[in-house]
C-alpha positions as a LaTeX table, in Angstrom:
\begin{tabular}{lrrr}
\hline
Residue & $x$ (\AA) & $y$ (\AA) & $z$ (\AA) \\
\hline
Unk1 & 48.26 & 19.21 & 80.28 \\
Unk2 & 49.74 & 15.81 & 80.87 \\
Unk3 & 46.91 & 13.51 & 82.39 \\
Unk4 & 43.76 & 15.01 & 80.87 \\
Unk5 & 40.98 & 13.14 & 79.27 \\
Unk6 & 38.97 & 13.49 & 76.51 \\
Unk7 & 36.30 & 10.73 & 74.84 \\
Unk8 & 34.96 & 11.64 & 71.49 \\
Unk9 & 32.40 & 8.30 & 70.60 \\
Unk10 & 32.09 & 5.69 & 72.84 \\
Unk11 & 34.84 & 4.63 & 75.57 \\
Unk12 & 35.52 & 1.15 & 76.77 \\
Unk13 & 37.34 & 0.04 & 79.77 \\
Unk14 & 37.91 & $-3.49$ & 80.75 \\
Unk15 & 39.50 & $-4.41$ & 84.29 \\
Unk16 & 39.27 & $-8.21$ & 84.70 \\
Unk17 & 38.00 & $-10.94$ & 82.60 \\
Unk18 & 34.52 & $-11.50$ & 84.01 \\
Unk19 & 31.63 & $-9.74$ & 84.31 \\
Unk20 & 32.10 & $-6.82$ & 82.48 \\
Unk21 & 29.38 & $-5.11$ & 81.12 \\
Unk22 & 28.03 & $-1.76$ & 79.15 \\
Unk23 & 30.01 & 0.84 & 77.07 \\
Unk24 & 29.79 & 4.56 & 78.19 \\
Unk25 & 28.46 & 6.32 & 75.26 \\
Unk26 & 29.66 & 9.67 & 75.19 \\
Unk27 & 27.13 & 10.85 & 72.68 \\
Unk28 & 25.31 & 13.54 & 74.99 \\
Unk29 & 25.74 & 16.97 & 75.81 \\
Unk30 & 23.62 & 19.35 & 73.54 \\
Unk31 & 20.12 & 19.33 & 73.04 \\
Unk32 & 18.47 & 17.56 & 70.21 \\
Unk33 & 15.66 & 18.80 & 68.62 \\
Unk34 & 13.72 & 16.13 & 70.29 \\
Unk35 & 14.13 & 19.11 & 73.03 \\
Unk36 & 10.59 & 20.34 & 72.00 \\
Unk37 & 11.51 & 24.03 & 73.00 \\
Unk38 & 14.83 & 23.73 & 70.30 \\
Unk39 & 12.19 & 21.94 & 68.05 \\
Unk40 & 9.83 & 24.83 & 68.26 \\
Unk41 & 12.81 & 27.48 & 67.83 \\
Unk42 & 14.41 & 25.40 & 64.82 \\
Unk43 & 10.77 & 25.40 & 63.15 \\
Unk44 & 10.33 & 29.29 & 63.79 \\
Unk45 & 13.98 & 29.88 & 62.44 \\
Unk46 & 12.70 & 27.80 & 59.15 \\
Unk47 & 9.76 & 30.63 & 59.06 \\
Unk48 & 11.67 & 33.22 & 59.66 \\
Unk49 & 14.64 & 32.53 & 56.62 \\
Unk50 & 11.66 & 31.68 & 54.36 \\
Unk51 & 10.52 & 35.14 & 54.74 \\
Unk52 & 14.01 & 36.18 & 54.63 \\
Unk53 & 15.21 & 34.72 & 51.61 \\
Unk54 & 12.39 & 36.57 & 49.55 \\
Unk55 & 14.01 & 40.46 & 50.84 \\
Unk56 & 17.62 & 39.38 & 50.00 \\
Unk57 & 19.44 & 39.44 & 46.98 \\
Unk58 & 19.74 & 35.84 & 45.16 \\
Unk59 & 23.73 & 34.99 & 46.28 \\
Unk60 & 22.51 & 35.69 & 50.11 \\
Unk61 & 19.20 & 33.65 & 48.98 \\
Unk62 & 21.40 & 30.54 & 47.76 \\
Unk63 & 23.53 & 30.98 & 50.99 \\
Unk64 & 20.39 & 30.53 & 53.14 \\
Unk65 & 19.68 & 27.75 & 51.00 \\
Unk66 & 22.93 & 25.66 & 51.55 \\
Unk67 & 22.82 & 26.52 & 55.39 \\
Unk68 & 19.69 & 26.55 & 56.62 \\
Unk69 & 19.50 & 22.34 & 56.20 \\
Unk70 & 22.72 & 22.19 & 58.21 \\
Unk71 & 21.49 & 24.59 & 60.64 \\
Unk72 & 17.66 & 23.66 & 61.26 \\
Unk73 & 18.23 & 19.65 & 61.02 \\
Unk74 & 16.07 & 17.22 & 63.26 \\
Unk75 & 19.18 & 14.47 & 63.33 \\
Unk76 & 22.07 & 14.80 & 64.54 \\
Unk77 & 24.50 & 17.84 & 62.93 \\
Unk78 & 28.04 & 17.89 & 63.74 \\
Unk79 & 28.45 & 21.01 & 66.05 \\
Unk80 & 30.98 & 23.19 & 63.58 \\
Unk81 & 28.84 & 22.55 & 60.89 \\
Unk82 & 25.71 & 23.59 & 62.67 \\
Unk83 & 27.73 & 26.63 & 64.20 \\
Unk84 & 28.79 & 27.36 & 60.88 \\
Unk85 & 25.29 & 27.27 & 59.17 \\
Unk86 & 23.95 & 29.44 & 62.27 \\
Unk87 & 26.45 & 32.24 & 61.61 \\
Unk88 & 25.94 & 32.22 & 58.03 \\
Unk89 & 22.72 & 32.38 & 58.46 \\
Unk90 & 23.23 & 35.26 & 61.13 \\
Unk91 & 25.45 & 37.49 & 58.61 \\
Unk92 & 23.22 & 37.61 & 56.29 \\
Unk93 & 20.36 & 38.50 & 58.62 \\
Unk94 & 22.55 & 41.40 & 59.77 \\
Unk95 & 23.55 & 42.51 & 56.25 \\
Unk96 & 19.60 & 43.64 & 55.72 \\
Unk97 & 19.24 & 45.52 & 59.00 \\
Unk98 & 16.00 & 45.52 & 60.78 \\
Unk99 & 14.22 & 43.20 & 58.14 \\
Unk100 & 16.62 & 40.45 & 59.20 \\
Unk101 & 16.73 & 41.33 & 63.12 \\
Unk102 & 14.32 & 38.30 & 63.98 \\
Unk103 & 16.32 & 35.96 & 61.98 \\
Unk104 & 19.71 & 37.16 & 64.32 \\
Unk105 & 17.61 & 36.86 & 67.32 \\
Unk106 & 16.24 & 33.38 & 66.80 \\
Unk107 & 20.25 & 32.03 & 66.23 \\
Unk108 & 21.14 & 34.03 & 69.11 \\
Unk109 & 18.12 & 31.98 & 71.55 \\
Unk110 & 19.45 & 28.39 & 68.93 \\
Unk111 & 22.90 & 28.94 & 69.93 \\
Unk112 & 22.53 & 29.50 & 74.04 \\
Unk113 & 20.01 & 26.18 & 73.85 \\
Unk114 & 22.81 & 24.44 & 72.36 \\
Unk115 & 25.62 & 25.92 & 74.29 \\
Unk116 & 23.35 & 25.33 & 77.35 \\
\hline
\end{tabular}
């Protein structure tokens, strides 16, 4: 639609030459694991794929490997790559049934405290 607005980063408007000040940073939006109830479900998901990774076969094993990083970081991920890593992580939790229900649950709770 003609007229919309997005800001990806920071925006900057200017109207007049004096006294401007401040930049909107458009930076917010999902919680950071300085959240301490994502903290404390990012460090339970950690458990949870360590116990994981031990019940699956070694290709699934590397896979949690590569994502979990992406997908359990303190800083600042990207949101496709974290949504990426969380799904990965998710298929293989649902590949091993039951044994990997807990591990689908916790991305389920990750994802709705990031998607707010």
């Amino acid at each position: 639609m003609s007229g919309d607005s997005y800001f990806y980063g920071d925006n900057v408007n200017m109207h007049g030459g004096t006294g401007n000040i401040g930049i909107v940073k458009n930076q917010g939006g999902a919680p950071t694991a300085q959240d301490p109830a994502l903290a404390a479900a990012l460090a339970e998901l950690r458990r949870l794929v360590a116990e994981l990774r031990a019940q699956v076969p070694e290709p699934s094993a590397a896979l949690l490997d590569e994502s979990l990083p992406a997908a359990t970081a303190d800083a600042a991920v990207p949101a496709p790559e974290r949504h990426r890593a969380l799904m990965a992580i998710a298929g293989i939790a649902a590949t091993v049934g039951t044994v990997g229900q807990p591990v689908a649950e916790a991305v389920r709770a990750i994802i709705g405290m990031i998607n707010g």
